[in-house]
C-alpha positions as CSV (number, residue, x, y, z in Angstrom):
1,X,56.1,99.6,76.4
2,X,56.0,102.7,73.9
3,X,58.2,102.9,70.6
4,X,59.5,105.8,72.4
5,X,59.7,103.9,75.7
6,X,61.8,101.2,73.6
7,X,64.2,103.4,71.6
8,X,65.2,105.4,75.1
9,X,66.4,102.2,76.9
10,X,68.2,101.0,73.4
11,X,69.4,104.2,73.6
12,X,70.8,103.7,77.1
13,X,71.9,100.3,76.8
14,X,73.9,101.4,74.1
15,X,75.5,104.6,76.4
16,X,76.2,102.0,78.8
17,X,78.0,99.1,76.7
18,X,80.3,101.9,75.7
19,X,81.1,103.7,78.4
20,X,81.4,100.5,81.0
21,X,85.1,99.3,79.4
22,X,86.3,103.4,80.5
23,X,84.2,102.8,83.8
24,X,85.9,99.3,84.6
25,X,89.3,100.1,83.8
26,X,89.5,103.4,85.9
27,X,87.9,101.9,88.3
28,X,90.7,99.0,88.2
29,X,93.0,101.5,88.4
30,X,92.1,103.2,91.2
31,X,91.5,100.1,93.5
32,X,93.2,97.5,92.2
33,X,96.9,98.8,93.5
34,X,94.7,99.6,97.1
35,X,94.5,95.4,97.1
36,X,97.8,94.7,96.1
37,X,100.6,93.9,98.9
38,X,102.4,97.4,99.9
39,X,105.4,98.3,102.4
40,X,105.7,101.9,104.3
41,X,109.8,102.9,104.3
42,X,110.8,105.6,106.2
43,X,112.9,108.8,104.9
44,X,115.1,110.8,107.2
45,X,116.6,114.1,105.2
46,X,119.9,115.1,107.2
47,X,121.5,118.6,106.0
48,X,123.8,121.1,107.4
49,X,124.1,122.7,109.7
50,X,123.7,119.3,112.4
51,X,123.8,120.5,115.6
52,X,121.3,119.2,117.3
53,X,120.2,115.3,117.6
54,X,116.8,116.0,118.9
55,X,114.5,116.0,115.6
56,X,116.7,113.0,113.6
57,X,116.6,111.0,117.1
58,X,112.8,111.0,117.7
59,X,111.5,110.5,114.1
60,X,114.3,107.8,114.3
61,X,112.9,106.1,117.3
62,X,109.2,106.6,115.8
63,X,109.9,105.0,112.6
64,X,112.1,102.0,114.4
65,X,109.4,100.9,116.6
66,X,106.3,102.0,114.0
67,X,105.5,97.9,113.3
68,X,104.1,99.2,110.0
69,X,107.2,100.8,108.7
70,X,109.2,98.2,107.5
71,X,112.9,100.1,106.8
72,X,114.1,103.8,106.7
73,X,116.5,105.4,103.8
74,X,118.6,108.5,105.3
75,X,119.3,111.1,103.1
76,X,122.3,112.6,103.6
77,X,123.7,116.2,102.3
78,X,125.8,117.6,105.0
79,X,129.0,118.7,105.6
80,X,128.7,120.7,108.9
81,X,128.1,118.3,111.6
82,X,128.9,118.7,115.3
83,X,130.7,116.1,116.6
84,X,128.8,115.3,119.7
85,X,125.0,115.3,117.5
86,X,126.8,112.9,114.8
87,X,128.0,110.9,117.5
88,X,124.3,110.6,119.6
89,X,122.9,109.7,116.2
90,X,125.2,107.2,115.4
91,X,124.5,105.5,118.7
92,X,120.6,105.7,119.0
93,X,120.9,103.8,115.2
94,X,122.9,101.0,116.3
95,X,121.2,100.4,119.4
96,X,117.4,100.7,117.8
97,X,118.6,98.4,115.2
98,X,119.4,95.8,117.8
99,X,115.9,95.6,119.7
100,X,114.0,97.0,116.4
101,X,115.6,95.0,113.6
102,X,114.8,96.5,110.3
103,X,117.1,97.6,107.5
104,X,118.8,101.1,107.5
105,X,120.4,102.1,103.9
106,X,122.0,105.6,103.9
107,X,121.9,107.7,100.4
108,X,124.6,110.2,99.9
109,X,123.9,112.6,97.3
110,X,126.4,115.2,97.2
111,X,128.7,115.5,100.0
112,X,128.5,113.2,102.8
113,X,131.8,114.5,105.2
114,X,133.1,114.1,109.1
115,X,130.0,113.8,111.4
116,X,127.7,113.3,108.6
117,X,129.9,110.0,107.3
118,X,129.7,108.5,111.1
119,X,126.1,108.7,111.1
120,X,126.4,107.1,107.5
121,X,128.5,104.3,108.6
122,X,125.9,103.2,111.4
123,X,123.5,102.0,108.7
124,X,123.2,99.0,106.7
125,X,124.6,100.4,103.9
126,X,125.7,103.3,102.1
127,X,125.2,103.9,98.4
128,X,126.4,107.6,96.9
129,X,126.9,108.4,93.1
130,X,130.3,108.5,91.4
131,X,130.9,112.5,92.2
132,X,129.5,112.1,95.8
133,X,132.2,113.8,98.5
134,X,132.9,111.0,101.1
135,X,135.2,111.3,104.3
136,X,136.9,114.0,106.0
137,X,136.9,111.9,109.0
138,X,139.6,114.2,111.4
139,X,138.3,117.1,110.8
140,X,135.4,116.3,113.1
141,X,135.0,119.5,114.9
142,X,132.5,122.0,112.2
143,X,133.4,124.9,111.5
144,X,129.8,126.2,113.9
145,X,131.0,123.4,116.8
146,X,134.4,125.3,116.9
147,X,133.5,129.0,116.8
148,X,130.3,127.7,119.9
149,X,133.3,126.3,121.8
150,X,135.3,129.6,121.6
151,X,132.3,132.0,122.6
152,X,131.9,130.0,125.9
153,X,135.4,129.1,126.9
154,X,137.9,131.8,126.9
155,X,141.8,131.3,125.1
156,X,143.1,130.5,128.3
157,X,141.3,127.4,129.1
158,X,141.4,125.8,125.8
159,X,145.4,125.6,125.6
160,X,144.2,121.8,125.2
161,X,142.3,122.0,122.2
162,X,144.4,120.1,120.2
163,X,144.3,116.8,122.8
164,X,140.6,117.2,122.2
165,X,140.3,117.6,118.4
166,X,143.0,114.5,119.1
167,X,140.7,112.4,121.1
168,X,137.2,112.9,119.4
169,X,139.6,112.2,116.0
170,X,140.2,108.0,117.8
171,X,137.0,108.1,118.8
172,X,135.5,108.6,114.9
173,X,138.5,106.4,113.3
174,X,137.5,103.5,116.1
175,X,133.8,104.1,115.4
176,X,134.2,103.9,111.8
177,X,136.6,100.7,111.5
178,X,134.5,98.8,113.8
179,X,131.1,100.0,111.5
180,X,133.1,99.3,108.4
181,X,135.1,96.4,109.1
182,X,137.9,99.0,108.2
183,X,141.7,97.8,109.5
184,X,142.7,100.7,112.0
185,X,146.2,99.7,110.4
186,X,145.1,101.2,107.4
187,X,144.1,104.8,108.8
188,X,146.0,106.9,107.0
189,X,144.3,105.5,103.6
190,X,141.1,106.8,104.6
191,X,141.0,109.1,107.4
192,X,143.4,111.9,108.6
193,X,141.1,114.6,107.1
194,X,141.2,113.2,103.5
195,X,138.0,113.5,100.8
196,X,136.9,111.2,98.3
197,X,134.9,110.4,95.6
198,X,132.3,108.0,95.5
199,X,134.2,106.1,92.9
200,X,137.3,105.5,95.3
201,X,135.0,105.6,98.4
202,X,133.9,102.4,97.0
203,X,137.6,100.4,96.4
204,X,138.3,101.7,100.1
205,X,135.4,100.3,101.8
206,X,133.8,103.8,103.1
207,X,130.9,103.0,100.9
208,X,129.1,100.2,99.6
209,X,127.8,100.7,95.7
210,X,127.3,103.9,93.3
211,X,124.2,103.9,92.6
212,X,120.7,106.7,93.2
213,X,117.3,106.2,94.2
214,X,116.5,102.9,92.0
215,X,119.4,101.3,93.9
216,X,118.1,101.9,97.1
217,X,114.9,100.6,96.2
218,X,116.9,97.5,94.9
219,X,118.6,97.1,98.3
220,X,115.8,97.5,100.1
221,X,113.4,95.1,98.4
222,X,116.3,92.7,99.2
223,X,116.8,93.2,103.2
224,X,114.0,93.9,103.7
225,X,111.6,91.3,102.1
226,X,109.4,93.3,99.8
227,X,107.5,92.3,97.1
228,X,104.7,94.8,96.6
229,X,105.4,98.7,96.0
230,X,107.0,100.8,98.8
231,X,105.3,104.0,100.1
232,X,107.9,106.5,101.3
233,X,106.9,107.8,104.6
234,X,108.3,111.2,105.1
235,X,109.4,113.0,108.4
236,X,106.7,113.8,110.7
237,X,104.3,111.6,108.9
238,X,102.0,109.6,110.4
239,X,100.5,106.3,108.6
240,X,96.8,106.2,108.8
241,X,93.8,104.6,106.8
242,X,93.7,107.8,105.0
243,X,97.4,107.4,103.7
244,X,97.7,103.6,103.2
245,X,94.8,104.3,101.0
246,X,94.8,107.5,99.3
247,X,98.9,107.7,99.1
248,X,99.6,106.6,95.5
249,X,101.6,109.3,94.3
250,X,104.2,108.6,96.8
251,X,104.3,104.3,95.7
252,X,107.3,103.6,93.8
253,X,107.3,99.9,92.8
């Protein structure tokens, strides 16, 4: 071997012994977290207007029988909600959740009112922050569910309204108590059309803890096991070796 032979490969051996900490700790980084234990969690987004179950009711039966997703979070922001939509919802949750058990955690951001709060009350449990709008349970017609109704039926034939608005008001109150483990004999606390705020949603029962994000995660980790990080799963998403590998941006430990 050469002098000149001799110096390149000192030269290189040298390159090398510096660069290969950088080289092994990015390369730690990028595949260490792929061998580490992670849990796909669903996330429904539920605005206003709701009137139509369709969308939430097939990405809900999609993420309840996906064996890899391992619990859903439902956004909530809505204070238009049809009646009969909030109503389907709420049933397709409580049945899935019997032959696909897997916990269901609602987070209310804003407002969270009428249909949108029976939907709510079929989960696991309902976290909101302290200035979250909570209730109007009674005024379960929206405002878009009322003026449909009066383009298709004429004045004549809805002289009954009121017995209906009446009826669809016991069946929310009975849904809700039974979801809540609410006393019907305490009704007119929290029902009859009234609003609250997170803070006394909570001493009523409506809603489970203030508390954001990080507290669902909390919850979550709890019911449903989890150890690693959790990868949100949005709507419409499928999980594929792609995103179970290439996903980190959307792990939140």
């Amino acid at each position: 071997m050469t002098l000149l032979n001799a110096l390149k490969t000192i030269i290189c051996l040298t390159i090398i012994l510096y660069a290969a900490p950088f080289l092994i700790e990015g390369i730690k980084k990028q595949y260490i977290p792929l061998l580490e234990p992670q849990t796909h969690i669903g996330v429904l987004q539920i605005k206003e207007p709701l009137n139509n179950a369709d969308y939430l009711t097939k990405q809900l039966h999609s993420f309840f029988k996906d064996p890899l997703i391992k619990g859903i979070v439902i956004k909530i922001d809505c204070a238009d909600a049809a009646p009969g939509t909030s109503q389907t919802i709420f049933h397709d949750i409580r049945q899935l959740k019997k032959e696909y058990p897997k916990p269901i955690i609602t987070l209310a951001e804003n407002i969270c009112l009428s249909g949108a709060y029976l939907i709510a009350t079929a989960c696991d449990y309902i976290i909101a922050p302290e200035s979250v709008l909570i209730g109007n349970i009674g005024k379960s017609f929206s405002t878009q569910s009322i003026q449909a109704l009066h383009k298709k039926i004429d004045e004549e034939t809805t002289n009954n309204f009121d017995d209906i608005k009446n009826e669809t008001y016991q069946q929310f109150i009975k849904q809700i108590a039974l979801s809540r483990k609410l006393s019907l004999t305490t009704v007119h606390n929290w029902a009859d059309g009234k609003i609250f705020t997170g803070t006394q949603a909570v001493a009523l029962g409506l809603i489970n803890e203030i508390g954001s994000l990080c507290t669902v995660i909390k919850i979550i980790k709890e019911k449903a096991l989890i150890e690693g990080e959790i990868i949100w799963i949005e709507q419409n998403e499928k999980i594929s070796p792609f995103n179970i590998f290439f996903s980190n941006e959307r792990t939140i430990t």
